[in-house]
N, CA, C and O atoms as a DFTB+ gen file, in Angstrom:
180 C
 N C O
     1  1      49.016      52.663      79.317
     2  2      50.274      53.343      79.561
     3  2      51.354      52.781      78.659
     4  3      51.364      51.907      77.793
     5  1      52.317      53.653      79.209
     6  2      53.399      53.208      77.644
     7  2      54.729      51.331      78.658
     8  3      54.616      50.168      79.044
     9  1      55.707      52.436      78.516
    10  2      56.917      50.788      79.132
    11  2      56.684      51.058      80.992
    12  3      56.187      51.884      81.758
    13  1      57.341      49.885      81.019
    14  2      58.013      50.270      82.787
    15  2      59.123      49.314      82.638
    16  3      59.505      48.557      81.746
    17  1      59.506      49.621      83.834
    18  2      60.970      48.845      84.111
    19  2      61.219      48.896      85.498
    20  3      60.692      49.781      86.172
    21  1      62.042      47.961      86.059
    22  2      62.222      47.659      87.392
    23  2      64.171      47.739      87.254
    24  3      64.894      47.242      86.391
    25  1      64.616      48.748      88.753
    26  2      65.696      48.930      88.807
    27  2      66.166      48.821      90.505
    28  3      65.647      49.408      91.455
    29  1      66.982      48.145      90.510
    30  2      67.639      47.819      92.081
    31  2      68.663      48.943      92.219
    32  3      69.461      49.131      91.301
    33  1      68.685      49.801      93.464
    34  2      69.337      50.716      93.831
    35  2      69.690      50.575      95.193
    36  3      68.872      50.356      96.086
    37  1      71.540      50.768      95.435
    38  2      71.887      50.400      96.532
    39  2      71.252      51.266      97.885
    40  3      71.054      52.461      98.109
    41  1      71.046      49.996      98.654
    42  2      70.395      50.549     100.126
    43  2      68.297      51.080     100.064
    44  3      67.615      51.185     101.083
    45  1      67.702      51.337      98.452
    46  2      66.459      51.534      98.220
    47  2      65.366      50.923      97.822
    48  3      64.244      51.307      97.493
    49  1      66.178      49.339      97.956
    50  2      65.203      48.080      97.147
    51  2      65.039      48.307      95.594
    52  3      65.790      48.964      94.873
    53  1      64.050      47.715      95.282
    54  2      63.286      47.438      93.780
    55  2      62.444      48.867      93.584
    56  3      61.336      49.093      94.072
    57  1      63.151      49.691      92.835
    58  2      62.178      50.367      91.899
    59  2      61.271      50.197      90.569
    60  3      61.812      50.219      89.463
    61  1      60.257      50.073      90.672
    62  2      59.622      50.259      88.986
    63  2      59.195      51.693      88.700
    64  3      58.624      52.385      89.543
    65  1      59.520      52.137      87.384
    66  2      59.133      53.449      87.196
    67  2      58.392      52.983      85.469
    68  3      58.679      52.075      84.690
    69  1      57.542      53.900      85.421
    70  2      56.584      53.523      84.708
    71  2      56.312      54.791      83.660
    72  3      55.926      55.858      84.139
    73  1      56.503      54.671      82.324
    74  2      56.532      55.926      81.452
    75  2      55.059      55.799      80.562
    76  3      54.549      54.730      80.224
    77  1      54.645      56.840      80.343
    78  2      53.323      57.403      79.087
    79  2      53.367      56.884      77.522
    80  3      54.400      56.227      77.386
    81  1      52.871      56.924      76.708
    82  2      52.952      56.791      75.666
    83  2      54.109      57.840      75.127
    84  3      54.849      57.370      74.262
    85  1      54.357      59.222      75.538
    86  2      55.217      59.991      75.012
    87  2      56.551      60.007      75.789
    88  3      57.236      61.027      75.861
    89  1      56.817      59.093      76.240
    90  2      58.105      58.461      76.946
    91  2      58.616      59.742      78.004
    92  3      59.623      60.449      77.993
    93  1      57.498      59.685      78.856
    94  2      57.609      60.445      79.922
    95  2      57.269      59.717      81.255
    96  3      56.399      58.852      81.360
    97  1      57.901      60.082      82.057
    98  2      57.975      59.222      83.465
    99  2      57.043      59.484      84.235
   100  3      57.166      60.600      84.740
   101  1      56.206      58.961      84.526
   102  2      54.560      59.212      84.886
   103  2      54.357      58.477      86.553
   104  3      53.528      58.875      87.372
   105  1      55.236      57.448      86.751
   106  2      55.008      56.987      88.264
   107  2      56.849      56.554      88.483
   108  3      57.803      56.433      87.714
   109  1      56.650      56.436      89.862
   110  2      57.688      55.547      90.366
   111  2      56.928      55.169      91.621
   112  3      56.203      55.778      92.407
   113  1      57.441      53.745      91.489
   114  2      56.930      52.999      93.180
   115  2      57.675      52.043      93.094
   116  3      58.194      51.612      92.064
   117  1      57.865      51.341      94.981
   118  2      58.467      49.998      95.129
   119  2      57.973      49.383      94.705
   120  3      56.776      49.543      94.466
   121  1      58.608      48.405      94.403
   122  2      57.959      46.622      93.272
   123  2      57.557      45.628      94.870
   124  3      56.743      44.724      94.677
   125  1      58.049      45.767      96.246
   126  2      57.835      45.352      97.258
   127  2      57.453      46.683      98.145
   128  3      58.497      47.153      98.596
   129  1      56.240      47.486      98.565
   130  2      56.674      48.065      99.749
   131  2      56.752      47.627     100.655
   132  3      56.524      46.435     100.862
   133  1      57.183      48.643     101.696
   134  2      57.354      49.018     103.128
   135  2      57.152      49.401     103.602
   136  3      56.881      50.385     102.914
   137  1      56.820      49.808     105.001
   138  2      56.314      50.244     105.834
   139  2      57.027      52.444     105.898
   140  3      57.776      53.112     106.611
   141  1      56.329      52.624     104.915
   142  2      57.193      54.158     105.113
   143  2      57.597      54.475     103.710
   144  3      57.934      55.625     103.430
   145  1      57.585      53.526     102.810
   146  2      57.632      53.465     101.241
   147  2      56.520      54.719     100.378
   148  3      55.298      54.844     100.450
   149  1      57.518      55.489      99.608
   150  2      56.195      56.190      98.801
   151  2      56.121      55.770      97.740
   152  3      57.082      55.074      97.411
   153  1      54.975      55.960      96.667
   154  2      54.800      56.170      95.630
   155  2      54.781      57.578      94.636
   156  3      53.685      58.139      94.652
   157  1      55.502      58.030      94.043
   158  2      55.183      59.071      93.823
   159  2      55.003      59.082      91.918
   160  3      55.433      58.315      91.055
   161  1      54.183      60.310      91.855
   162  2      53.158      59.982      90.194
   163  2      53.523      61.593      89.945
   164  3      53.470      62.474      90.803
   165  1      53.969      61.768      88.321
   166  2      54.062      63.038      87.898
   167  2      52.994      63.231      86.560
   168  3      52.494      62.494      85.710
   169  1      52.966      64.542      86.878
   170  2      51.685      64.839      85.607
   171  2      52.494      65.796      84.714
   172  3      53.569      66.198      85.159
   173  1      52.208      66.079      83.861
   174  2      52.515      67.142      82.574
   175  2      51.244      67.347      81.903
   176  3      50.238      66.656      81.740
   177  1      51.685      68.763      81.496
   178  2      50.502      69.636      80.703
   179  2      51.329      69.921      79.590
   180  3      50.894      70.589      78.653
């Protein structure tokens, strides 16, 4: 996979979001979950 990066957002904890080789945003998830925490993953065609 290509970069990621981790971003603190008030009241949502630690995000990392995680981009492709063609600098497209391919996941986001907590860097800690929780109980009720998603992960969510995007695809492109």
């Amino acid at each position: 996979m290509g970069d990621e990066e981790e971003e603190r957002a008030a009241g949502c904890g630690t995000m990392t979001y995680v981009w492709n080789a063609e600098n497209r945003l391919v996941e986001a998830l907590p860097t800690s979950p929780a109980s009720g925490d998603v992960m969510v993953r995007f695809a492109y065609d």
